[in-house]
C-alpha positions as a Markdown table, in Angstrom:
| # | Residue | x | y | z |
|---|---|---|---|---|
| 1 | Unk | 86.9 | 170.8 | 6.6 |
| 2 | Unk | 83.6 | 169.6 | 8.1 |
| 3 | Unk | 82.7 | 170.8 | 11.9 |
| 4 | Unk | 84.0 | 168.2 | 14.6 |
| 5 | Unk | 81.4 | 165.5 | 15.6 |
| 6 | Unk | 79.9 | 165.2 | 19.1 |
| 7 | Unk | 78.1 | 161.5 | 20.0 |
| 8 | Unk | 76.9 | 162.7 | 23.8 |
| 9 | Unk | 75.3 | 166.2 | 24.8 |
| 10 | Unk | 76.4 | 168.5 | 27.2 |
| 11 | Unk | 73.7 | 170.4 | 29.6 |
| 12 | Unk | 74.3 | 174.2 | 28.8 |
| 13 | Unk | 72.7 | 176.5 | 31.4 |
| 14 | Unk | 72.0 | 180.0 | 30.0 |
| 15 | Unk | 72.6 | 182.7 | 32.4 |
| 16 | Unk | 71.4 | 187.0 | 33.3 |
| 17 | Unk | 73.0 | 189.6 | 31.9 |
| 18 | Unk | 76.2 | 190.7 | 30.1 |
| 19 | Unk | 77.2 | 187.3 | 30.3 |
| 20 | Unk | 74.3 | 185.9 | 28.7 |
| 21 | Unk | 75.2 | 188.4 | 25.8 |
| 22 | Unk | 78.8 | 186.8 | 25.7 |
| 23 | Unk | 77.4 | 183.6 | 25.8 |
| 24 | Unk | 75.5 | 183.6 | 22.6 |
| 25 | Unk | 79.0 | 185.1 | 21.1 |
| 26 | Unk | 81.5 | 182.7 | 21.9 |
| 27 | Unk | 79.3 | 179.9 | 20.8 |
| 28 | Unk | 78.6 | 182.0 | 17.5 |
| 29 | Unk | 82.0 | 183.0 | 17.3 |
| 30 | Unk | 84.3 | 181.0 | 18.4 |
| 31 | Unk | 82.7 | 177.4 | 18.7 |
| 32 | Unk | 80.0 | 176.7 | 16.0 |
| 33 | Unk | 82.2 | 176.5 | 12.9 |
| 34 | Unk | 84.3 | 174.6 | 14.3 |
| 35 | Unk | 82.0 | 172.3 | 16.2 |
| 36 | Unk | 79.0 | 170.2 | 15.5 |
| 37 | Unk | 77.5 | 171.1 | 18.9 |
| 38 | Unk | 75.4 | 169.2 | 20.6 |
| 39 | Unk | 73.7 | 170.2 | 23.9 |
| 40 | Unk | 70.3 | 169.9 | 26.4 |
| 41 | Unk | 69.1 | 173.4 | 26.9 |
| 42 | Unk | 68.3 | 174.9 | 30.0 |
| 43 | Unk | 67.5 | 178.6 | 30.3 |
| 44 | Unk | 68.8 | 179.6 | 34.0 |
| 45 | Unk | 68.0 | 183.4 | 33.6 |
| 46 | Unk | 66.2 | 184.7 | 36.4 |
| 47 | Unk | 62.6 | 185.2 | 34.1 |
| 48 | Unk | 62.7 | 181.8 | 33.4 |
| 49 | Unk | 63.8 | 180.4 | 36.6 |
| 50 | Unk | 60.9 | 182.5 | 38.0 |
| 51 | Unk | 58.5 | 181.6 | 35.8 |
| 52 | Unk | 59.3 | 177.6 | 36.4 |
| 53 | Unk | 58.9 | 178.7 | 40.1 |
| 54 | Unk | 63.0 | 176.9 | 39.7 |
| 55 | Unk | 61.6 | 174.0 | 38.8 |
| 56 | Unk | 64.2 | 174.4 | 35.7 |
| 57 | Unk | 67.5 | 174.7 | 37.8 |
| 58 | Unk | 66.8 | 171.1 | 39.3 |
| 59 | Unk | 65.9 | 170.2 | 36.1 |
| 60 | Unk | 69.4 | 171.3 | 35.3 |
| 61 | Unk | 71.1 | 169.7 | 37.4 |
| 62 | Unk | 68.9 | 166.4 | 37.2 |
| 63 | Unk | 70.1 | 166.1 | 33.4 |
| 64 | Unk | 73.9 | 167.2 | 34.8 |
| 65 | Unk | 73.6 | 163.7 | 36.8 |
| 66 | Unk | 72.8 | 161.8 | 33.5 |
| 67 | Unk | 75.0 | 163.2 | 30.8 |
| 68 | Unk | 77.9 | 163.8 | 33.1 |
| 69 | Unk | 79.4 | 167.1 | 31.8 |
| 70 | Unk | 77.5 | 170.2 | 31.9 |
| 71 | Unk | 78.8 | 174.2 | 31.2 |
| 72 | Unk | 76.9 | 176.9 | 33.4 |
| 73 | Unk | 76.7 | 180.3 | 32.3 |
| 74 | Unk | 76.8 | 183.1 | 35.7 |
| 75 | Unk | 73.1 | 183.9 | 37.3 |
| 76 | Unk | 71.9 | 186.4 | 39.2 |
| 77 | Unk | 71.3 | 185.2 | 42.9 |
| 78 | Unk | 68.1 | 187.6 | 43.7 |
| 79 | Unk | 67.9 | 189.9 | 46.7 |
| 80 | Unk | 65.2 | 192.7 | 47.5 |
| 81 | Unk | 66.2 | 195.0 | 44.8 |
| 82 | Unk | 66.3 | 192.2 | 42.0 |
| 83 | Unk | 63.4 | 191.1 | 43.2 |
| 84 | Unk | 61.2 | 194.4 | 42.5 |
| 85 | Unk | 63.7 | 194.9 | 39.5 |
| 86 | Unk | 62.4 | 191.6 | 37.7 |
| 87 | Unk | 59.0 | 191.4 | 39.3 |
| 88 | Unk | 59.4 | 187.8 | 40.8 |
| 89 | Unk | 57.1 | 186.1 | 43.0 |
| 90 | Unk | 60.0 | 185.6 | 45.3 |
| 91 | Unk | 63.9 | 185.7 | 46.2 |
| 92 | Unk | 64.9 | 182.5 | 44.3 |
| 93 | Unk | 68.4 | 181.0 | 45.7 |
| 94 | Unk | 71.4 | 180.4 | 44.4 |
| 95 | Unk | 71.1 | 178.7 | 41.7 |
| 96 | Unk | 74.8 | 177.5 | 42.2 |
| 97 | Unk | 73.8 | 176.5 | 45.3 |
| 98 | Unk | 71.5 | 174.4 | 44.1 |
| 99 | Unk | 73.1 | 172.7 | 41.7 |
| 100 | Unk | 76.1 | 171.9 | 44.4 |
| 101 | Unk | 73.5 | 170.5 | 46.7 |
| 102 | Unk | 72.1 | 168.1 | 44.0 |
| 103 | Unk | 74.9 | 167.2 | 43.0 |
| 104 | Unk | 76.9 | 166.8 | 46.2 |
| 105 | Unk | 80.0 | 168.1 | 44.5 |
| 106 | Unk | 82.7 | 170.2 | 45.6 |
| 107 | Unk | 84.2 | 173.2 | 44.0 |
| 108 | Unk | 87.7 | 174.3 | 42.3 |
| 109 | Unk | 88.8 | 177.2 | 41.2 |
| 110 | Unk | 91.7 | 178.5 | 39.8 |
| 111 | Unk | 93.2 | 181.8 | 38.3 |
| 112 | Unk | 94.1 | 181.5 | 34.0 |
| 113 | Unk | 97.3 | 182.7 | 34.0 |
| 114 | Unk | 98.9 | 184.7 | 31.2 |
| 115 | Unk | 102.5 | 186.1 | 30.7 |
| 116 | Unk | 101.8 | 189.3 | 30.6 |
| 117 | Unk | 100.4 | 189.9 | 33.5 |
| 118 | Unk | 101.7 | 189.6 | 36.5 |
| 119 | Unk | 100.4 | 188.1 | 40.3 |
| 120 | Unk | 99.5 | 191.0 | 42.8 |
| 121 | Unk | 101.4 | 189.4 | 44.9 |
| 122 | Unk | 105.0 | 189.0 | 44.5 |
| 123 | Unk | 105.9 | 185.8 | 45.0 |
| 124 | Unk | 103.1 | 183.6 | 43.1 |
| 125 | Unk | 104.9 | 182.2 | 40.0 |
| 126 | Unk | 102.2 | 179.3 | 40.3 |
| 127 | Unk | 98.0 | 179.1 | 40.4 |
| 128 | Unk | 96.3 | 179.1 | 43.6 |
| 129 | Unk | 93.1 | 176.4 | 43.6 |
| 130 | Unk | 90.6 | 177.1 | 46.2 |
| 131 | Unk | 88.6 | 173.7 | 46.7 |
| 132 | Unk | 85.4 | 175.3 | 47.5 |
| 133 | Unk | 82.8 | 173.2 | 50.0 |
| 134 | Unk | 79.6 | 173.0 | 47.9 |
| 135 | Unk | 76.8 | 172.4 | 50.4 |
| 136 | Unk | 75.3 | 173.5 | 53.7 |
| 137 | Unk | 76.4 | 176.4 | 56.1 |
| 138 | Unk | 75.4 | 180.0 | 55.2 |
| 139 | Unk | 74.0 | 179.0 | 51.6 |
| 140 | Unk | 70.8 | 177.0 | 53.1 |
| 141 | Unk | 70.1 | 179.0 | 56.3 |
| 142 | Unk | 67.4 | 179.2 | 58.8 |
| 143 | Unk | 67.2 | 183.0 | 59.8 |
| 144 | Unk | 65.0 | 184.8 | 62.0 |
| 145 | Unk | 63.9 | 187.8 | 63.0 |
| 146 | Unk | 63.6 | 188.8 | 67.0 |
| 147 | Unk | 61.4 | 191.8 | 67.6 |
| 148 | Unk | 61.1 | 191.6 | 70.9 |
| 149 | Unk | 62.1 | 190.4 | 74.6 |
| 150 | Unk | 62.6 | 186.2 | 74.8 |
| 151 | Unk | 64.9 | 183.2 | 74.5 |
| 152 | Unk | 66.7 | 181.5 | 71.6 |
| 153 | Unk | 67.6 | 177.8 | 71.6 |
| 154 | Unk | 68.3 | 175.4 | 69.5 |
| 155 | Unk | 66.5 | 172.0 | 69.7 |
| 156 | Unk | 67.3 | 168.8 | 68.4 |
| 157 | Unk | 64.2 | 166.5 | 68.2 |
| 158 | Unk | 65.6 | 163.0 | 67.6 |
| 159 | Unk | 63.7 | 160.3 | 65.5 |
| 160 | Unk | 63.2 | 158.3 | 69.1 |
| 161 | Unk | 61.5 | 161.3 | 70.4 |
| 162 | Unk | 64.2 | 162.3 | 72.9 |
| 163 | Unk | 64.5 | 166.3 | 72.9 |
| 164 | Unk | 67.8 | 168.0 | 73.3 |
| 165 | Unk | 68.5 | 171.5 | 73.9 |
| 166 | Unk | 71.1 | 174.3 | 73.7 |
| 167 | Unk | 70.6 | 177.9 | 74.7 |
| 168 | Unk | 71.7 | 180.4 | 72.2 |
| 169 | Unk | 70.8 | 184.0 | 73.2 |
| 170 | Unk | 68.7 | 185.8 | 76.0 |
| 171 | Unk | 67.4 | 188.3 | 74.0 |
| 172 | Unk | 66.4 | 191.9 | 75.8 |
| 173 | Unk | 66.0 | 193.9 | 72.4 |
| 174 | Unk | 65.7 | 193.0 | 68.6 |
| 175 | Unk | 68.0 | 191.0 | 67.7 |
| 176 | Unk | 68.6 | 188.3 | 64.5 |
| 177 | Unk | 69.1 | 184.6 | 63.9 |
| 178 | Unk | 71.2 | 182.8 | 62.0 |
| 179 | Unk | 70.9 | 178.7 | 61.9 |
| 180 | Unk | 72.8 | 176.5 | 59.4 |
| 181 | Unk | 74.0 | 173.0 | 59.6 |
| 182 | Unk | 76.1 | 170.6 | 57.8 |
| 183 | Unk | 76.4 | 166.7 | 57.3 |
| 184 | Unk | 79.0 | 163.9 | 58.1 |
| 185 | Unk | 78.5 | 162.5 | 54.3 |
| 186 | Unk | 79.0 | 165.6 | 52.7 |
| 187 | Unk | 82.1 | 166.7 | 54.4 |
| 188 | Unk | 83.6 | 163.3 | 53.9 |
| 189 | Unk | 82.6 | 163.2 | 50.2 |
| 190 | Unk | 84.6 | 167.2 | 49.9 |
| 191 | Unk | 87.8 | 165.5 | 51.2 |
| 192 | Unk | 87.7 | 162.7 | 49.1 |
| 193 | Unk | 86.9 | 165.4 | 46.4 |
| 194 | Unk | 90.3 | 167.3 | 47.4 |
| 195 | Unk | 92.2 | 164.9 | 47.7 |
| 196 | Unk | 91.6 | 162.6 | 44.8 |
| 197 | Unk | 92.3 | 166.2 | 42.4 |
| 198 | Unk | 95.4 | 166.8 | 44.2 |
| 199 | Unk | 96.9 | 163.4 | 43.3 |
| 200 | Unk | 95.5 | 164.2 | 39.5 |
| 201 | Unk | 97.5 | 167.2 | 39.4 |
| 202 | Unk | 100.4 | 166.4 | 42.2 |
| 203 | Unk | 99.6 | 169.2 | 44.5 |
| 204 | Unk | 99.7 | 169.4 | 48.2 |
| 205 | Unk | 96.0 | 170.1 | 50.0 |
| 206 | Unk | 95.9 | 173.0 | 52.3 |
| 207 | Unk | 92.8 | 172.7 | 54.6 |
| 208 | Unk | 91.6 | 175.5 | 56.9 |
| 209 | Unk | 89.1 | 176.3 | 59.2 |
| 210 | Unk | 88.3 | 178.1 | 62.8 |
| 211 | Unk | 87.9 | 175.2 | 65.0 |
| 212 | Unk | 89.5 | 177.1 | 67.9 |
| 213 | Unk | 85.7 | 179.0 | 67.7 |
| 214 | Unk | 83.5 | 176.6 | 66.3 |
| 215 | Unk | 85.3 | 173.8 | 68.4 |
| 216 | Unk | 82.5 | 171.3 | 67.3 |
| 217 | Unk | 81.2 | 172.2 | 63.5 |
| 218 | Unk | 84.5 | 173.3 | 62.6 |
| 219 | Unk | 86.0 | 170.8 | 64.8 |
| 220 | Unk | 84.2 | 168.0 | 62.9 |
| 221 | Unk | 85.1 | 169.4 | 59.6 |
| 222 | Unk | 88.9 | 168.7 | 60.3 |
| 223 | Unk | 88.6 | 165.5 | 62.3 |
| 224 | Unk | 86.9 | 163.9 | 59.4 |
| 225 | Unk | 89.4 | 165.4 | 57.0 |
| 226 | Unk | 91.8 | 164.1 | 59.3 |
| 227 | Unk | 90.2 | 160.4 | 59.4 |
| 228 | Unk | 89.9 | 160.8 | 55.2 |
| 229 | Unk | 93.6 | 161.4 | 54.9 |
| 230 | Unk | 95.0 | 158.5 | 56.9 |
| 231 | Unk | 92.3 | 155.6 | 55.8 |
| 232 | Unk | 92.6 | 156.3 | 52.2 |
| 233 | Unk | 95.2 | 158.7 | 50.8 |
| 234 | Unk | 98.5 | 159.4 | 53.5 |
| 235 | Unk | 100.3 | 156.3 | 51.9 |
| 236 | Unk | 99.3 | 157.9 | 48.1 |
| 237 | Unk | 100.1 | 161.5 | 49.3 |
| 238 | Unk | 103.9 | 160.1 | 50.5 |
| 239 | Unk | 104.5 | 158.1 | 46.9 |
| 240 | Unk | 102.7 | 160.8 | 45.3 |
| 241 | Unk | 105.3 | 163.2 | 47.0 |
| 242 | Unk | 102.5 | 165.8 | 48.0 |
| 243 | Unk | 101.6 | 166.6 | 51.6 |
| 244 | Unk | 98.4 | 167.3 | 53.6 |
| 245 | Unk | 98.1 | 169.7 | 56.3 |
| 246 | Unk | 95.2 | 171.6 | 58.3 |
| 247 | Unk | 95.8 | 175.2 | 59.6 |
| 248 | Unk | 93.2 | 177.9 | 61.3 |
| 249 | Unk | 92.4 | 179.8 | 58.2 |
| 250 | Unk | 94.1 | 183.0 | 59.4 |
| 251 | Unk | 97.3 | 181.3 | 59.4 |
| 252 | Unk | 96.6 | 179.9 | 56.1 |
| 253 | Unk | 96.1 | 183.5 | 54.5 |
| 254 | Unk | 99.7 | 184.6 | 56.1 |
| 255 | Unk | 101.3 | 181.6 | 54.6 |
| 256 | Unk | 99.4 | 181.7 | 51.0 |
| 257 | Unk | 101.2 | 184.8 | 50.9 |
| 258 | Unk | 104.3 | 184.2 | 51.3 |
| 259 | Unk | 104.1 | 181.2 | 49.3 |
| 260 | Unk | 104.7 | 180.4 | 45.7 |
| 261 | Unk | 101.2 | 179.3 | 45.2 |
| 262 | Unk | 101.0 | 175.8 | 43.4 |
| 263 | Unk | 99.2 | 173.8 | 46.5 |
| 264 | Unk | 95.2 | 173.2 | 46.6 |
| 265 | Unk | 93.6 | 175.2 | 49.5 |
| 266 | Unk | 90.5 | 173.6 | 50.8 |
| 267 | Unk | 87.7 | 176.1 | 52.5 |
| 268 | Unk | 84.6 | 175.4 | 53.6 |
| 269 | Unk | 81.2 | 177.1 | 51.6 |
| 270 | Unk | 81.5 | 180.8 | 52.5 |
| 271 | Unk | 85.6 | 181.1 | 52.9 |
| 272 | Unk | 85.8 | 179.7 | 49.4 |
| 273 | Unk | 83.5 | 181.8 | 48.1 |
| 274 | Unk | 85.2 | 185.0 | 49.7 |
| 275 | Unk | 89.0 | 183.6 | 49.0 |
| 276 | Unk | 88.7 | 182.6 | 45.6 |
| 277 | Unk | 87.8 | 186.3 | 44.4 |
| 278 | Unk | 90.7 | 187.6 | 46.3 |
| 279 | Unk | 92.8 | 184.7 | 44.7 |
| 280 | Unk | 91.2 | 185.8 | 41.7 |
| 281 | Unk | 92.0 | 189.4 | 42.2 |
| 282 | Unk | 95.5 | 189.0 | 43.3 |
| 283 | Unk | 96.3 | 187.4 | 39.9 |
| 284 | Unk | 95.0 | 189.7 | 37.7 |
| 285 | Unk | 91.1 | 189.7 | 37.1 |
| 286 | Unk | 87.8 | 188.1 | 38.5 |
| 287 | Unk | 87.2 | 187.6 | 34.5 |
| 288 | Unk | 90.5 | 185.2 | 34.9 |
| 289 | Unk | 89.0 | 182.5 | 37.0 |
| 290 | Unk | 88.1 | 178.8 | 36.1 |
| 291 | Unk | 85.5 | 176.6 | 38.3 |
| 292 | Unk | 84.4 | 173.3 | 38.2 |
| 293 | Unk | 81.9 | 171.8 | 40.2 |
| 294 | Unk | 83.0 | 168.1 | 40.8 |
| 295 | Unk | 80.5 | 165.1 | 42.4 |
| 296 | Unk | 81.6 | 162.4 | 44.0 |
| 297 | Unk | 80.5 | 160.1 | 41.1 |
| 298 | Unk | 82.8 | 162.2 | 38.7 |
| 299 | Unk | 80.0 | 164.3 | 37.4 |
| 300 | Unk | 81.2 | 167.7 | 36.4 |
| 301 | Unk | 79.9 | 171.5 | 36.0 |
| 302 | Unk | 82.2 | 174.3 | 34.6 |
| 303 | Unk | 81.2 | 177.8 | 34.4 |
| 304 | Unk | 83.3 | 180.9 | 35.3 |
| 305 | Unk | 83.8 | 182.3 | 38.9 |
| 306 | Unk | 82.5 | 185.4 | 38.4 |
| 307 | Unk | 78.8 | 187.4 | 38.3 |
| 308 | Unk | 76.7 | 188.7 | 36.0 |
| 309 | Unk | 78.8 | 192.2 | 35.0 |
| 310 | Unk | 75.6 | 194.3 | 35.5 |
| 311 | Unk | 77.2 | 197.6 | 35.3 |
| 312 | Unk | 78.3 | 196.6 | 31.7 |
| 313 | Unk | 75.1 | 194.9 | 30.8 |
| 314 | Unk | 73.1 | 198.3 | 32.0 |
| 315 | Unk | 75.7 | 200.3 | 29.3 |
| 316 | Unk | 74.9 | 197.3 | 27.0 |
| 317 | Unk | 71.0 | 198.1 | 27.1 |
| 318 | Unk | 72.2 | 201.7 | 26.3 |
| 319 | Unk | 73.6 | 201.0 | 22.9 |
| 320 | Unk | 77.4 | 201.4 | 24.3 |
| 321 | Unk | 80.2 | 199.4 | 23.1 |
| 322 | Unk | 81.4 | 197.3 | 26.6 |
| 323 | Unk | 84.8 | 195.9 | 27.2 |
| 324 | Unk | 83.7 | 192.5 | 29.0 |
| 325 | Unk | 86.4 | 190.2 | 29.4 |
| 326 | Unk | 84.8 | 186.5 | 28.4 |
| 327 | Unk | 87.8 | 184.7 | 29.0 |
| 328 | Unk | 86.7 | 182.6 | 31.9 |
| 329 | Unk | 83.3 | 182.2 | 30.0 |
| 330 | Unk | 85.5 | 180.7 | 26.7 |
| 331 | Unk | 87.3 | 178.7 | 29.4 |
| 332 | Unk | 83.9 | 176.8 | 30.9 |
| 333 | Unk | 83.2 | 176.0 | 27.3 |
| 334 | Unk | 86.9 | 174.5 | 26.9 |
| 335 | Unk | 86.9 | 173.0 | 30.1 |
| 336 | Unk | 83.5 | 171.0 | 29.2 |
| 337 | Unk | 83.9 | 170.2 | 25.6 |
| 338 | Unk | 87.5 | 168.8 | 26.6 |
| 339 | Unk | 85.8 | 166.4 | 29.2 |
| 340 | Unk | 82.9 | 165.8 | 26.5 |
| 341 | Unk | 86.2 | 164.1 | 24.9 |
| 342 | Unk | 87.8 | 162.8 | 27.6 |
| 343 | Unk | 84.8 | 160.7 | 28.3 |
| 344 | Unk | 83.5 | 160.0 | 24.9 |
| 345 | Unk | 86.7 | 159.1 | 23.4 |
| 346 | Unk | 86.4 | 161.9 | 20.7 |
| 347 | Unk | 90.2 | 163.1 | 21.1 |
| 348 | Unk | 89.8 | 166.0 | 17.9 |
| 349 | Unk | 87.2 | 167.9 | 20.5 |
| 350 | Unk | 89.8 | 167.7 | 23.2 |
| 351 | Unk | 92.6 | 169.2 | 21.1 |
| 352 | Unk | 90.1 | 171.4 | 19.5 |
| 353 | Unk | 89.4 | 173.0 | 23.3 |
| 354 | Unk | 93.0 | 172.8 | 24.2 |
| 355 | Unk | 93.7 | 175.1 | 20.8 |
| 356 | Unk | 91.5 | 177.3 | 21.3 |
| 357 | Unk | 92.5 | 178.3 | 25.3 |
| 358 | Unk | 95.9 | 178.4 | 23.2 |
| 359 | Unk | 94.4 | 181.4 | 21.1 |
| 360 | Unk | 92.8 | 182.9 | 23.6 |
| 361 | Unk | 96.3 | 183.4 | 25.8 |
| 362 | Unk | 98.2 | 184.4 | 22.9 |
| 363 | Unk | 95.9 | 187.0 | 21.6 |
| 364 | Unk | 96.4 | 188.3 | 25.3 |
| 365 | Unk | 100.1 | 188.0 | 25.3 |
| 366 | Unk | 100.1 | 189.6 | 21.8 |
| 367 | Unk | 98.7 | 193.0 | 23.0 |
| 368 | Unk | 94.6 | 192.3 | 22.4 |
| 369 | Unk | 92.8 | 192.1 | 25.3 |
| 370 | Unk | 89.7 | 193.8 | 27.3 |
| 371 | Unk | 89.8 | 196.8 | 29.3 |
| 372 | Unk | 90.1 | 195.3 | 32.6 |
| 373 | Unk | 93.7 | 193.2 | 31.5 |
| 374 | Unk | 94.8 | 196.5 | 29.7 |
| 375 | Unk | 95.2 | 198.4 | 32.9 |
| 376 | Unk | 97.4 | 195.7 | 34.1 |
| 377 | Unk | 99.3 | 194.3 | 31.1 |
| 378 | Unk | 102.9 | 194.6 | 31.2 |
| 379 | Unk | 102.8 | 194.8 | 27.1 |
| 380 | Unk | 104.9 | 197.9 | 25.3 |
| 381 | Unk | 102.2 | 197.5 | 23.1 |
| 382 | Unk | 98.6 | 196.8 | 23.7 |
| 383 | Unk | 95.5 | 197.6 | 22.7 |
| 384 | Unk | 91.8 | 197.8 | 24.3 |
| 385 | Unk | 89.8 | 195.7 | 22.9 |
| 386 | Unk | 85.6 | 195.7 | 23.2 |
| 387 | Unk | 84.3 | 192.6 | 24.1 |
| 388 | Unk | 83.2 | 191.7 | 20.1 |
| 389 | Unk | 86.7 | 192.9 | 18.8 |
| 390 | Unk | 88.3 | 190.4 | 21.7 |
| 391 | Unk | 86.1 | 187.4 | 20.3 |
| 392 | Unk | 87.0 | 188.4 | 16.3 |
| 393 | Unk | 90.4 | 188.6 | 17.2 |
| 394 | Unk | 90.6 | 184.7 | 18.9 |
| 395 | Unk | 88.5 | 183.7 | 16.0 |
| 396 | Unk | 91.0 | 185.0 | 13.7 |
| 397 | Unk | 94.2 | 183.1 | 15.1 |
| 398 | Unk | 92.3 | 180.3 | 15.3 |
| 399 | Unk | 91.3 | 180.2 | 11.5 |
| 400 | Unk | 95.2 | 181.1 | 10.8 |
């Protein structure tokens, strides 16, 4: 049978490491006889993001903006140690980061469940999607350094030329400072974002935040969720028969707990970025963890949720065989070839991407899987698979 035809490209964004190795293999493995694949290469690895001075990750997003559907392989963020490790002119960002700030898009993630395994905790019997806020706060800073004796403020300059002021600290030793900021705009577009994809999947939007601390930034975060949900969505939420609801995010952890999972918990930047590898953790794997970026435009990114796997990559470069799980990797690739479809009218790619997140479950669920699902699988029988053998073994029940 000849390879399924593609009329639009997708933007692929290489990625560091042992997942740059997996990578190349699913695409050899488990796409390219099957598919006539079309995409726009960019090459995100830290040498070539150096080299382009990251000229190439706005690039990358850029071409995300005008195809519509790009898959992202994980990147190394660089700190001091990377840095004299690759010999780069500087500590690049987050690549991620900038990608979400481009494209103004919010974050979901959610654990790929499999029979086998079961939820760490108890009473999950559905996924948990953390709705991750893609901009601002912690991930485009302002820091500085106090070495000595003085005063902190922060100062507001407005366009009119009015100045307004607000102490922070009265520093009498070294210290450190931390400024970060957020807009109306963007918070507005995040609970449009969650609350448009909980009335596509019929789920119920938890939002959380610390606005008995931050009673203003935090604050503002919930009062325009707030004003969101009753202009445009309570009366589709009540037909819909979904709720919304904001809680302090402490609360929210004791209840996610105790709950059967199922709902859509929204977090700003940094909690979604902590909570959805606990989310992931608690249902079996970081390995086992979708994300899609989303814009407001319907623009969308998929990659996996998790790094780089240096420690494997490093046995990799040793000439050991490595147990890598790539399932969340294979599922970026399903997740943006099915869109491709979705958008482009090409219904055989879509089936082809639901099929082959079919094989990859029941290959699982059959007893093959990676190292890290072994030590979990409730399986009589099972076997540990390397990460090749894993890939062979899909490729297999997909040609049967």
């Amino acid at each position: 049978m000849g390879k399924i035809a593609m009329t639009t490209p997708i933007v692929e964004m290489d990625g560091d490491e042992m997942t740059r190795i997996l990578w190349s293999r699913i695409k050899e493995v488990l796409i390219l006889p099957h598919v006539d694949l079309k995409t726009e290469y960019y090459d995100l690895g830290l040498p070539s993001r150096d080299k382009s001075d990251d000229s190439i990750t706005v690039a990358a997003a850029e071409a995300t903006r005008k195809l519509g559907v790009a898959v992202k392989c994980a990147t190394i963020t660089p700190n001091a140690q990377r840095m004299e490790e690759y010999g780069l002119k500087r500590m690049w960002r987050s690549p991620n980061g900038t990608i979400r700030a481009i494209l103004d898009g919010t974050v979901f993630r959610a654990p790929i469940m499999v029979d086998c395994i079961h939820p760490g905790v108890a009473a999950w019997k559905r996924p948990i999607t953390i709705a991750r806020h893609a901009y601002g706060d912690i991930y485009k800073p302002a820091e500085m350094k106090i070495d000595a004796p003085g005063m902190v403020e922060l100062v507001y300059t407005r366009a009119d030329g009015v100045v307004e002021r607000e102490l922070i600290q009265e520093f009498s030793e070294p210290g450190i400072v931390l400024g970060m900021h957020n807009k109306d705009a963007s918070i507005r577009s995040f609970a449009r974002a969650c609350f448009g994809y909980a009335l596509s999947v019929g789920q119920s939007v938890w939002f959380s935040a610390k606005d008995t601390i931050l009673k203003r930034y935090d604050g503002l975060f919930k009062d325009i969720f707030e004003d969101v949900f009753r202009r445009e969505y309570a009366e589709k939420f009540k037909e819909a028969g979904i709720e919304y609801f904001y809680t302090l995010i402490d609360d929210a952890v004791a209840r996610a707990i105790r709950s059967e999972g199922g709902f859509i918990w929204a977090c700003k930047n940094y909690d979604g970025d902590v909570m959805s590898d606990m989310v992931a953790t608690a249902f079996g794997s970081l390995a086992m963890m979708t994300s899609v970026l989303v814009s407001p435009d319907g623009k969308f990114e998929y990659e996996a949720a998790h790094g780089t796997v240096t420690r494997h990559y490093y046995r990799h470069l040793k000439g050991e065989t490595t147990s890598t799980n790539p399932t969340a990797t294979i599922f970026a690739w399903t997740g943006a070839l099915r869109k491709r479809g979705e958008l482009d009218g090409l219904q055989e790619l879509s089936s082809f991407a639901d099929g082959l997140e079919k094989a990859c479950l029941e290959t699982i669920n059959s007893g093959t899987m990676t190292g890290d699902l072994y030590a979990i699988a409730d399986l009589p029988s099972k076997t540990s698979a390397s990460s090749d053998a894993f890939l062979e073994a899909i490729a297999a029940r997909i040609r049967r």
